[in-house]
N, C-alpha and C positions, 0 to 999 in steps of 0.2 A: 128364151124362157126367162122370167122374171123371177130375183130373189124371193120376192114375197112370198110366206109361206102356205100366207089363208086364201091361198088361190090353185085351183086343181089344172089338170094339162086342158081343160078346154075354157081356163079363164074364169070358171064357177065359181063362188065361193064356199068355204067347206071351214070344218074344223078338223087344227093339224093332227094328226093320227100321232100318237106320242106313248103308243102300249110295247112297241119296241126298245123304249129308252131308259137307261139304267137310272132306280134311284139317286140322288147327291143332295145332301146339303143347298139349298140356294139360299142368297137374302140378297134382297134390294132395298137400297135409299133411294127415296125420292126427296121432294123439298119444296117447297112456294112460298107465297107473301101476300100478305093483305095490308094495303096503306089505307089508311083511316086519316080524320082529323087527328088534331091528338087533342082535341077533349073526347072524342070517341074511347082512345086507348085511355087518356086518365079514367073513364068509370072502369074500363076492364080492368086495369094496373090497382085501383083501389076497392074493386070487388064492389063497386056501388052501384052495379048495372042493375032495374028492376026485375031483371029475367035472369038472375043469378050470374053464377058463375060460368063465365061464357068460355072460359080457354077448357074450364073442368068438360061443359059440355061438349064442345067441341073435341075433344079427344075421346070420347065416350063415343061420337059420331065415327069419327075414323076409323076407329079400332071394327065399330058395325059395319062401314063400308066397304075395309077391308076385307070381311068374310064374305058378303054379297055380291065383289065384282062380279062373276059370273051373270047372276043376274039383269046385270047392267051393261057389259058390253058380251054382246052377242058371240064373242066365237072363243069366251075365254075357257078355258078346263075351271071348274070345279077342284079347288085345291086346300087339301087338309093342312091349314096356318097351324106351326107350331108357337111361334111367339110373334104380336106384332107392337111394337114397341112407336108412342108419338110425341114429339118434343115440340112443342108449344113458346117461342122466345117473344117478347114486347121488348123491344130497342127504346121501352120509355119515350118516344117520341111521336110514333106517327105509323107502327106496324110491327104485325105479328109477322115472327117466319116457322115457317109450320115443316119438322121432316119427320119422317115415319119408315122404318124400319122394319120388313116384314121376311119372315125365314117359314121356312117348310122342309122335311125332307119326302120329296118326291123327284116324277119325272118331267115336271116343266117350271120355269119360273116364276115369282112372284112383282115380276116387275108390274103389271098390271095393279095388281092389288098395292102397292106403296104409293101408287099415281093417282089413284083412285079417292084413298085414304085421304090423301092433302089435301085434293081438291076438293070433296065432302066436307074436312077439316072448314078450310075457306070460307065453304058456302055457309056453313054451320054459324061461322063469325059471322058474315055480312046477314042473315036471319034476322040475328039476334041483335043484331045491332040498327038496322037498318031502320028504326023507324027515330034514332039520331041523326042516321047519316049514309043517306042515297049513295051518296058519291065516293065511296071507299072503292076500290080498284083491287085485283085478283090475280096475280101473276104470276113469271119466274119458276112455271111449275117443272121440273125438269126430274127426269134420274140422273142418280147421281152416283151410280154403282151398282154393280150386282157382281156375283157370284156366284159358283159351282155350274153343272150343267155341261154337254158337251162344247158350247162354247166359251166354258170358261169364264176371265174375270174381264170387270169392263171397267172404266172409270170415265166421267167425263173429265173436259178439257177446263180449267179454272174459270 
């Protein structure tokens, strides 16, 4: 029998039954990147982009996509965000790194929704910028921690 949880004993797929599982605390970081030219980043670094404020927009995005994972990938729980928090960095050269912070107190994680968030983040960049510069790249999207839960704390590896 296979770890995976979104799979029943005859290999179905299903959504994990989690009304047994005691409320906790959870919060996940996730994290990404977006490389641009860097005259792409100077319009965003000096807010001269014609489509406004594109890091403003893009966290505006995340923070939405964060509440609608469910929506979006099929077998996620519907989870009451208590705070989701998204940091927005320009390394002034040549890219954005994007991580997002999402907490809840219930019975299942919010790792979905911090993963979800960056990469919306991302997309939201390359939108808005794209009719500068096709060739911007999207990455790096990883967790980078979580919290609470019966499994406890995780961290990745540096």
């Amino acid at each position: 029998m296979s770890d995976l949880t979104h799979f029943n004993a005859s290999g179905d797929a299903h959504m994990v039954n989690v009304g047994e599982k005691n409320s906790t605390r959870r919060i996940a970081v996730a994290e990404g990147v977006i490389t641009m030219l860097p005259a792409t980043l100077a319009l965003i670094d000096k807010g001269e982009h014609k489509k406004g404020d594109v890091l403003g927009i893009a966290r505006i995005a995340a923070i939405m996509a964060s509440k609608r994972t469910p929506d979006l990938i099929p077998l996620c729980h519907p989870i009451a965000l208590t705070h989701v928090d998204v940091k927005l960095e320009s390394n002034g050269v040549d890219r954005v790194h994007c991580e997002v912070t999402t907490e809840t107190v219930g019975v299942t994680g919010v790792e979905m929704e911090a993963l979800t968030a960056v990469q919306v983040a991302l997309l939201t960049i390359y939108d808005m910028c794209k009719a500068v510069d096709r060739g911007m790249e999207m990455g790096a999207v990883r967790l980078l921690k979580k919290s609470g839960g019966k499994s406890g704390d995780w961290q990745a590896s540096k």
